[in-house]
C-alpha positions as CSV (number, residue, x, y, z in Angstrom):
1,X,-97.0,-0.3,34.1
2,X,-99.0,2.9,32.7
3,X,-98.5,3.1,28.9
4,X,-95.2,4.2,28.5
5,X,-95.3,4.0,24.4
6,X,-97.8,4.5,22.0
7,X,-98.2,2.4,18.8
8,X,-97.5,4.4,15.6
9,X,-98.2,1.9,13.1
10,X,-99.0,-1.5,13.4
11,X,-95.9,-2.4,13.4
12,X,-93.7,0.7,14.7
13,X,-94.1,1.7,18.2
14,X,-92.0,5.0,20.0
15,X,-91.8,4.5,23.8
16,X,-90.2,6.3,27.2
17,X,-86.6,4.9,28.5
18,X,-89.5,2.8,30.9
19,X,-90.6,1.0,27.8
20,X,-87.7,0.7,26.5
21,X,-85.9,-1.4,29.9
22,X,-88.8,-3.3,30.2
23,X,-87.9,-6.7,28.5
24,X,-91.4,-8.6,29.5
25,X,-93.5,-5.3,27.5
26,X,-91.1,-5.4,24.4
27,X,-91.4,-9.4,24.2
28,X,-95.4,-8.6,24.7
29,X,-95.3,-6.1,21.7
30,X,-93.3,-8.3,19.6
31,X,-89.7,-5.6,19.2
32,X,-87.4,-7.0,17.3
33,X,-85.4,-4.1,16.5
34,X,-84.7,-0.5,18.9
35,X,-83.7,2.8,17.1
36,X,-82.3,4.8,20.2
37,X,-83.0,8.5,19.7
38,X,-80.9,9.6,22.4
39,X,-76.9,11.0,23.0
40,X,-74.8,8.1,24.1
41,X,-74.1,8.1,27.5
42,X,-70.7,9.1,27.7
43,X,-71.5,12.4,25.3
44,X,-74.3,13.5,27.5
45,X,-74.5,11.4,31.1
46,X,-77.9,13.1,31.6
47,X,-80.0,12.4,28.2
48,X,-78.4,9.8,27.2
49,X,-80.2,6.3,27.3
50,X,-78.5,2.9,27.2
51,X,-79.4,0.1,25.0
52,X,-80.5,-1.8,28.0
53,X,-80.4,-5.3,26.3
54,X,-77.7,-5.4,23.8
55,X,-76.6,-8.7,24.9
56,X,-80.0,-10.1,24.2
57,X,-79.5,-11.7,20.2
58,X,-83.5,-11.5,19.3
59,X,-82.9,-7.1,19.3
60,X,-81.0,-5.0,17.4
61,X,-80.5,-1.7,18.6
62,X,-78.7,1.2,16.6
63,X,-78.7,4.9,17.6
64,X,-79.0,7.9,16.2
């Protein structure tokens, strides 16, 4: 995968919606918790990105 996120801090990353539905690279990095910047889907279809593994206990997402 090319970099799709960049590391802020050393523990804060911000990444693309490839980063963000790619479970292997945020096991890798250690994500434990997903704030999702975008519209939900059903307010805006086209910006809006899912919290691809909301099922998945060891992440908590929450949007803003």
């Amino acid at each position: 995968m090319e970099k799709e996120y960049s590391q802020l801090l050393p523990w804060l990353y911000i990444g693309s919606k490839k980063a963000a539905k790619c479970r292997p690279l945020l096991r890798e990095l250690g994500v434990t918790h997903v704030l999702n910047m975008t519209p939900s889907r059903t307010t805006d279809p086209a910006a809006g990105v899912p919290n691809y593994f909301e099922k998945d206990r060891a992440l908590t997402y929450r949007r803003c």
